[in-house]
C-alpha positions as CSV (number, residue, x, y, z in Angstrom):
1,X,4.6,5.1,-23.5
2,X,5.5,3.6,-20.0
3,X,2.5,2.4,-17.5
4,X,2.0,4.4,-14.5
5,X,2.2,1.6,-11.9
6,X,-1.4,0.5,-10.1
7,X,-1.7,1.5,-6.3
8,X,-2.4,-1.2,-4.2
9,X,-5.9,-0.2,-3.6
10,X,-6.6,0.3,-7.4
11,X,-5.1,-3.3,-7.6
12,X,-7.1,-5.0,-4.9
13,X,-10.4,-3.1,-6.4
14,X,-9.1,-5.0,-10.3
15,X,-8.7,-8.4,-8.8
16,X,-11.6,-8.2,-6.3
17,X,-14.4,-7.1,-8.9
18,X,-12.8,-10.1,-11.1
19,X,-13.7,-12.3,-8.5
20,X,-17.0,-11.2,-7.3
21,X,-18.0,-11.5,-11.2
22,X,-16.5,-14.8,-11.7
23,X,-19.1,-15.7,-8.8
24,X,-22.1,-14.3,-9.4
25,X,-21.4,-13.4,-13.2
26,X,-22.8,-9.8,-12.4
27,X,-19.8,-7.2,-11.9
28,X,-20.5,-4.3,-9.4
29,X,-20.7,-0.4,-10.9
30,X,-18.4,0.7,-8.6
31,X,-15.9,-0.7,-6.1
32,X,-14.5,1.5,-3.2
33,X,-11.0,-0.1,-1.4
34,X,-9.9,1.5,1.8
35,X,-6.9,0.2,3.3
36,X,-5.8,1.5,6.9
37,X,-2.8,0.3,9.3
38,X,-5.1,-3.2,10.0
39,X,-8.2,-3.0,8.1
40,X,-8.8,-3.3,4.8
41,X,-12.9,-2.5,3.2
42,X,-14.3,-3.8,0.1
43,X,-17.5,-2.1,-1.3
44,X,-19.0,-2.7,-4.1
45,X,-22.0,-0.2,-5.1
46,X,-24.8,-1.9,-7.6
47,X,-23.4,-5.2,-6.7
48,X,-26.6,-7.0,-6.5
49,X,-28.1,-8.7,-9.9
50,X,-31.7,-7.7,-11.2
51,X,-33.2,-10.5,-10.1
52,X,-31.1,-10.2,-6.6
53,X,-32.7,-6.8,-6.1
54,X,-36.5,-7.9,-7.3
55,X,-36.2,-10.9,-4.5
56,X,-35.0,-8.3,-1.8
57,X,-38.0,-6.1,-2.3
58,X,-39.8,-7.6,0.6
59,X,-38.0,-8.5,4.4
60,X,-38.1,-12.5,3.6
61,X,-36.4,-12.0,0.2
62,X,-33.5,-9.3,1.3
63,X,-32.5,-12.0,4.4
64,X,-32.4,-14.5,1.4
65,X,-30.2,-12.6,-0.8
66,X,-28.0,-11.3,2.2
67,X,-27.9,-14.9,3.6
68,X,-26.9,-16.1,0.4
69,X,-24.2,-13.1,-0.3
70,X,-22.7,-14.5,3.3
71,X,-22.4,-17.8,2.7
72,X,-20.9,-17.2,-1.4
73,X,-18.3,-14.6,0.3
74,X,-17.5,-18.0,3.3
75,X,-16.9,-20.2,0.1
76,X,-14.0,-18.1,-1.1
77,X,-12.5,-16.2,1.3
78,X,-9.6,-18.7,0.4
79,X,-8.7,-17.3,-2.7
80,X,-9.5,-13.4,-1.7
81,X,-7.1,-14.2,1.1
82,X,-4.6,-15.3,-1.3
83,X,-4.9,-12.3,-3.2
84,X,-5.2,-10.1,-0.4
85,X,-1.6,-11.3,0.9
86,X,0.0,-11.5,-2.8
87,X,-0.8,-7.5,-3.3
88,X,-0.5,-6.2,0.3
89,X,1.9,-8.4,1.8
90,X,0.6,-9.1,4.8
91,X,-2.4,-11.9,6.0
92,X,-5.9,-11.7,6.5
93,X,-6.6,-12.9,9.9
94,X,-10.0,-12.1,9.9
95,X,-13.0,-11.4,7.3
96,X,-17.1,-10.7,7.0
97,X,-19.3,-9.9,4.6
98,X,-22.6,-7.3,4.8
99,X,-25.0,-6.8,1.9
100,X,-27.2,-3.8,2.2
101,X,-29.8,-4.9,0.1
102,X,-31.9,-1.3,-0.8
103,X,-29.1,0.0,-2.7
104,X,-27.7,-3.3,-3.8
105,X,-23.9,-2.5,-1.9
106,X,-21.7,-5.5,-0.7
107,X,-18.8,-4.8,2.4
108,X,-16.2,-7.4,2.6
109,X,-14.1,-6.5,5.6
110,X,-11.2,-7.8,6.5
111,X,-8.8,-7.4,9.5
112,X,-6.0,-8.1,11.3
113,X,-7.8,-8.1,14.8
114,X,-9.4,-4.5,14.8
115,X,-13.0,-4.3,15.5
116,X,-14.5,-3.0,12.2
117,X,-17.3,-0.3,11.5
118,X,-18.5,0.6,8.5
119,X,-20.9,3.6,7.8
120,X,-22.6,3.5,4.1
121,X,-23.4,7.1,3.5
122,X,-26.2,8.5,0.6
123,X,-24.8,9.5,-2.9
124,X,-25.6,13.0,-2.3
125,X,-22.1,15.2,-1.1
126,X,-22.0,16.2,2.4
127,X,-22.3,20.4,3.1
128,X,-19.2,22.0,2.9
129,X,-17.3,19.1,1.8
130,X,-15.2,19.1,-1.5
131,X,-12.9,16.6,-2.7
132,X,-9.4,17.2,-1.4
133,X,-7.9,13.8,-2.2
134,X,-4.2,14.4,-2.6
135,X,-2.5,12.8,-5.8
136,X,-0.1,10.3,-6.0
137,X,3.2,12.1,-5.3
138,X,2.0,15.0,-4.3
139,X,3.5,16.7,-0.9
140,X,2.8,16.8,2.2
141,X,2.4,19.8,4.8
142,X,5.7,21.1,6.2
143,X,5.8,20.4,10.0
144,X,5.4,23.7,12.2
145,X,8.9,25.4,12.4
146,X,8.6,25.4,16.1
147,X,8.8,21.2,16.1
148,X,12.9,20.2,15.4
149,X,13.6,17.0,13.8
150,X,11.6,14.7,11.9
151,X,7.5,14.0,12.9
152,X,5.3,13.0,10.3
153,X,4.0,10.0,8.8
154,X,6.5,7.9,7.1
155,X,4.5,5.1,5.8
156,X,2.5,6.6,3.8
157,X,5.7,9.3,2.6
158,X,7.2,5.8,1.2
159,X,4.1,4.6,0.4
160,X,3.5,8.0,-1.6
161,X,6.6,8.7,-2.9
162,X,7.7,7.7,-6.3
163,X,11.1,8.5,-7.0
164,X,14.3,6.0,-6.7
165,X,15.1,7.7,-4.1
166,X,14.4,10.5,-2.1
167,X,16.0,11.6,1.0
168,X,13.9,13.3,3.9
169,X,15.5,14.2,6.7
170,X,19.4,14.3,7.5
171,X,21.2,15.2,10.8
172,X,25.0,14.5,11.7
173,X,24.6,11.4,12.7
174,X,21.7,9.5,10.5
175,X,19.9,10.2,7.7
176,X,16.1,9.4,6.7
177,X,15.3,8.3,3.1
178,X,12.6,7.0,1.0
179,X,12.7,4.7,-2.1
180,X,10.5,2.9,-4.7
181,X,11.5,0.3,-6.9
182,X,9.7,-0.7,-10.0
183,X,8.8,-4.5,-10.9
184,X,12.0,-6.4,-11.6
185,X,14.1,-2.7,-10.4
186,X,17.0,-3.3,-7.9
187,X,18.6,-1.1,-6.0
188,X,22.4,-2.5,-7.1
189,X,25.0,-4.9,-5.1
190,X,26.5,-2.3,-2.8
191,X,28.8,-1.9,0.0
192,X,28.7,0.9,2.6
193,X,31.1,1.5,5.1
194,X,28.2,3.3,7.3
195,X,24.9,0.9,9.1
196,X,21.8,1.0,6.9
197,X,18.5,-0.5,8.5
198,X,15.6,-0.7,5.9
199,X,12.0,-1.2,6.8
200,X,9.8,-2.4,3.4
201,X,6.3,-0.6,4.1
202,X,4.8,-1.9,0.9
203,X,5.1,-5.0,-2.3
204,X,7.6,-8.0,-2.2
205,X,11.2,-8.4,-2.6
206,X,14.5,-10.3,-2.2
207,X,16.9,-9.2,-0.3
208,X,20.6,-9.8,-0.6
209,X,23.3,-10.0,2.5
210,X,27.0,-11.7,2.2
211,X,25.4,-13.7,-0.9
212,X,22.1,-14.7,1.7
213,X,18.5,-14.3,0.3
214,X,15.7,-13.9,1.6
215,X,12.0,-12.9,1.1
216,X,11.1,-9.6,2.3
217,X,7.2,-8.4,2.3
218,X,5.5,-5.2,4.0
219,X,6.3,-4.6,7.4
220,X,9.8,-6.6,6.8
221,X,12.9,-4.6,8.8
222,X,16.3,-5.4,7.9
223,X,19.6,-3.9,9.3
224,X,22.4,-3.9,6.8
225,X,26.0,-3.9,8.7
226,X,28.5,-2.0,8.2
227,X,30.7,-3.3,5.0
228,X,28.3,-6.4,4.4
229,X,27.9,-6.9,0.5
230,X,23.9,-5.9,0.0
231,X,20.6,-5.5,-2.6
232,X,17.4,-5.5,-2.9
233,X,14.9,-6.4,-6.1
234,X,11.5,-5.9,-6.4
235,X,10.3,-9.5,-7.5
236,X,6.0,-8.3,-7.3
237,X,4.4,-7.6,-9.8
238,X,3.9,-4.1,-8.2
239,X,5.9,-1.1,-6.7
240,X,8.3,-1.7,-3.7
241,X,8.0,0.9,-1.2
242,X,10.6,1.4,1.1
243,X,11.8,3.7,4.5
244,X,15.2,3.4,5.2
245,X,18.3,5.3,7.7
246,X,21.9,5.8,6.6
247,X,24.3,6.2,10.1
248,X,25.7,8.0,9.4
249,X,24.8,10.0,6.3
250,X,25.1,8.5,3.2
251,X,24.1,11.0,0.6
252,X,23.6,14.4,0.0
253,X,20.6,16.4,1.9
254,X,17.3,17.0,-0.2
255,X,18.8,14.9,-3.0
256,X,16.2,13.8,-5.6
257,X,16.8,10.8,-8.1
258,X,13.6,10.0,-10.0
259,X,15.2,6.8,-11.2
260,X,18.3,4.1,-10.8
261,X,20.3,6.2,-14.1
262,X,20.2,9.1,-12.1
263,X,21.4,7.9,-9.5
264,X,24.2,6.3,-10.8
265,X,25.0,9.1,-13.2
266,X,24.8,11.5,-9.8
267,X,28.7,10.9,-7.9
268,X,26.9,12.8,-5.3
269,X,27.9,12.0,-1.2
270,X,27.1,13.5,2.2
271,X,28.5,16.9,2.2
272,X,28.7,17.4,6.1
273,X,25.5,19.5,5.4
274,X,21.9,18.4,7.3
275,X,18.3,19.6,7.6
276,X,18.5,21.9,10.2
């Protein structure tokens, strides 16, 4: 039975707790990974050891253990920055460490130059608010009928998406699609008499132009010219997520292939048919 892939915050939460055992040989209950455009936050709940939490009872002994949680997360930021950048792509130009010492929960932040905040709310739910966390795959709202073209949020569409390829949005000119490619997956030495410009919004990859490679990583844009012999493989360990636009229109509007056999088994084309 195949392996759903890990999501990069599922994988940063595996690799982080990992480390914050290996250093204090106590793992956290919980760990909590939210990753925005430039910040990404570590917490982890119950993170604290027994005696940890016994010396924080009183004010001299929680500045102790939070001095001491500082100065262990200083020591190696090295190696989370390594593995920060191996997963997401991209580098960690800042980090900090608070330990709230009541509950036992540790914040790592770390940014790219934003200025962080980070509110640690009770257990309890808040009034009125349920759990509308959309799956993996899932859909996304249709835009109002009265906005033409495309306007939504395609990062996290490719992020999201987990088909071979998916295609969003076509028009007579250019044409919008998404892609994901599997460990070791390749999209498959092509040709296209049309431009393609890719953007690589999340994993690692080599790409392939006129027999050229180079290492592609989140936030990577290529543009692919006209009749230039092209590919692209997934060499992570995780999903690559990709945006890219055909111009013009390369295949077929609303076409679905959930993997590289469908697509090749599909001789499908642009049809002269678009969105709207």
């Amino acid at each position: 039975m195949e392996t759903t892939p890990l999501t990069i915050a599922q994988q940063l939460a595996a690799v982080l707790t990992e480390l914050q055992e290996h250093r204090t040989g106590h793992v956290p209950k919980a760990v909590a990974v939210v990753l925005s455009e430039d910040t990404l936050v570590v917490t982890m709940h119950d993170a604290l050891t027994p005696a940890e939490k016994a010396l924080a009872r009183t004010p001299t002994g929680a500045a102790r253990v939070q001095e001491f949680h500082r100065q262990l997360f200083a020591n190696s930021t090295d190696e989370m920055r390594r593995e920060i950048k191996r997963i997401t792509g991209r580098q960690v130009r800042e980090a900090a460490a608070e330990v709230e010492t009541f509950t036992g929960t540790v914040v790592h932040a770390f940014t790219t130059g934003a200025m962080v905040q980070v509110f640690l709310l009770t257990p309890e739910t808040l009034p009125g608010k349920a759990n509308k966390s959309r799956q993996p795959g899932s859909k996304r709202v249709e835009q109002p009928a009265d906005i033409k073209g495309f306007v939504q949020d395609l990062e996290s569409l490719a992020i999201e998406n987990e088909n071979f390829r998916q295609v969003l949005y076509t028009t007579k000119n250019c044409q919008l699609v998404v892609m994901s490619l599997k460990p070791k997956e390749e999209i498959g030495e092509e040709v296209h008499q049309l431009d393609q410009i890719l953007r690589i919004e999340e994993g690692t990859g080599e790409l392939m132009i006129a027999d050229v490679r180079t290492t592609v990583q989140a936030g990577t844009a290529v543009v692919v010219p006209a009749g230039a012999k092209h590919n692209l493989t997934n060499t992570g360990d995780y999903p690559l997520k990709l945006s890219t636009v055909y111009a013009p229109p390369n295949h077929r509007d609303g076409v679905v292939h959930a993997t590289p056999k469908n697509a090749s088994s599909d001789n499908e084309h642009f049809d002269g048919k678009t969105t709207e």
